[in-house]
C-alpha positions as CSV (number, residue, x, y, z in Angstrom):
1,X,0.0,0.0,0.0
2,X,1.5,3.4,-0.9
3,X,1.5,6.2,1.4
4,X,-1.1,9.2,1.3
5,X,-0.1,11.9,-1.4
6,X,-0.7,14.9,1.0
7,X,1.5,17.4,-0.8
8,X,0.4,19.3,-3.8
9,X,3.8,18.3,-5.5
10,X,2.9,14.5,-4.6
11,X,-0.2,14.8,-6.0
12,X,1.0,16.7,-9.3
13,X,3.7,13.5,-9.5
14,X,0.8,11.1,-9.6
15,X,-0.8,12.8,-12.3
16,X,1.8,13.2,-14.5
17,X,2.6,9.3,-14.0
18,X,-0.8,8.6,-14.9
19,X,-1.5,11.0,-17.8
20,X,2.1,8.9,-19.2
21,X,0.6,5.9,-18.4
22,X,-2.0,6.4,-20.7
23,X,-5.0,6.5,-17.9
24,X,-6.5,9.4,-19.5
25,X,-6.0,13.3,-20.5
26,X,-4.9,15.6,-18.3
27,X,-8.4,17.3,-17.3
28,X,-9.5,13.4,-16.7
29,X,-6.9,12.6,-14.4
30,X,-7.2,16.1,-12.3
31,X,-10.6,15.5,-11.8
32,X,-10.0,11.9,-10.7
33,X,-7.4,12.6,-8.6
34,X,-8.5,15.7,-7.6
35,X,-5.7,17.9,-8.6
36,X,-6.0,21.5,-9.8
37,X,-5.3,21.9,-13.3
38,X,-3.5,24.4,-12.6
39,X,-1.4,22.5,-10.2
40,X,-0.7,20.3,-12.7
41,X,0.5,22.5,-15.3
42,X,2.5,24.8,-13.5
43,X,6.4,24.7,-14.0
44,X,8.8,26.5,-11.5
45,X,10.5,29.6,-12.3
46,X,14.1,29.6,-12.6
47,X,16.2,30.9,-9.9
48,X,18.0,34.3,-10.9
49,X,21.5,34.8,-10.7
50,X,21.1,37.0,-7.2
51,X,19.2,33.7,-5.7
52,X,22.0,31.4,-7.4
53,X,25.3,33.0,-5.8
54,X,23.5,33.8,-2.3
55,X,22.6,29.8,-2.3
56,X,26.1,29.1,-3.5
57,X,27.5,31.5,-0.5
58,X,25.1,29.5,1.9
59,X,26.4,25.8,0.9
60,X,30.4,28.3,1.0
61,X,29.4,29.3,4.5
62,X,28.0,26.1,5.8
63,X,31.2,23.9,4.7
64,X,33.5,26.2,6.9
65,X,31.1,26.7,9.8
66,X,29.3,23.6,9.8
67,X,28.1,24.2,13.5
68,X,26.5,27.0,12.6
69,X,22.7,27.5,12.2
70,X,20.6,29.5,9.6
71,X,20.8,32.1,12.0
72,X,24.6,33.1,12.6
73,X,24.7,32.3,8.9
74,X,22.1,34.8,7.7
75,X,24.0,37.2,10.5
76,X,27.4,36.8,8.6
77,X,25.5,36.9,5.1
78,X,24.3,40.6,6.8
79,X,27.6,41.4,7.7
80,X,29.1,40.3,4.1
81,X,26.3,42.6,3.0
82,X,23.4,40.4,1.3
83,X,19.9,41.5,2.2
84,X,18.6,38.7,3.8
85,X,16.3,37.6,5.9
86,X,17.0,33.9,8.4
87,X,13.9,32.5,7.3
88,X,14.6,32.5,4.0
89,X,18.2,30.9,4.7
90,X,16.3,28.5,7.1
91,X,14.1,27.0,4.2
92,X,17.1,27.4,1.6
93,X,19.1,25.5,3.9
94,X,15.9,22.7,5.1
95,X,15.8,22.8,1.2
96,X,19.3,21.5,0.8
97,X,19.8,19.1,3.8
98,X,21.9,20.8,5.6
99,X,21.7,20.9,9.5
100,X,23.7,21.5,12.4
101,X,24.6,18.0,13.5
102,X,23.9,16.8,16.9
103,X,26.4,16.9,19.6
104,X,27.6,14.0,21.0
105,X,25.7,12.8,24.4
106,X,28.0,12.4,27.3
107,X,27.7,8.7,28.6
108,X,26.3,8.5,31.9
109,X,28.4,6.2,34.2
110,X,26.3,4.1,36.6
111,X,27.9,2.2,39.6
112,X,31.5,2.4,40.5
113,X,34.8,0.2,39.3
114,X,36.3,-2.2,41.3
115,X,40.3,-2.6,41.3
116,X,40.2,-5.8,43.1
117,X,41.9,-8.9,42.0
């Protein structure tokens, strides 16, 4: 059993798999699946070059900092002087996979050692 297509993006997938599987037109398959047509025929806009090097700076700055967050990153992105705001490096950055990783956890010793023979 597949999982629930929740996301308009999931949804839009399915359609276009069915429309290429020969299921039925387009307008067919929206209404079956109950996808707005115009869900299903929009295409993403290309990122402009602004949007290109400031992502390119991000994946820069998060290689030699990478225990920084989206915030003290969009702070030194300020300070380089981009106009940015954090959320938008947080979702750049969610959109990427990059995360802080987690520190270590320190083991917790229970009992005591004995040095007897």
């Amino acid at each position: 059993m597949r999982k629930k297509a929740l996301s308009p993006a999931c949804r839009r997938a399915y359609a276009l798999k069915a429309v290429e599987g020969g299921l039925g037109s387009g307008r067919k398959v929206c209404r079956f699946l109950n996808v707005p047509r115009s869900s299903y025929w929009y295409r993403p806009k290309e990122k402009t070059s602004w949007e290109q090097a400031l992502l390119k700076r991000v994946i820069e700055l998060s290689d030699k900092h990478p225990r920084y967050g989206y915030r003290r990153i969009a702070a030194l992105l300020r300070q380089e002087g981009w106009h940015v705001g954090k959320r938008r490096i947080q979702s750049m950055r969610r959109s990427l996979g990059l995360r802080v990783p987690p520190t270590k956890r320190k083991m917790v010793r229970r009992g005591y050692s004995r040095d007897c023979p």
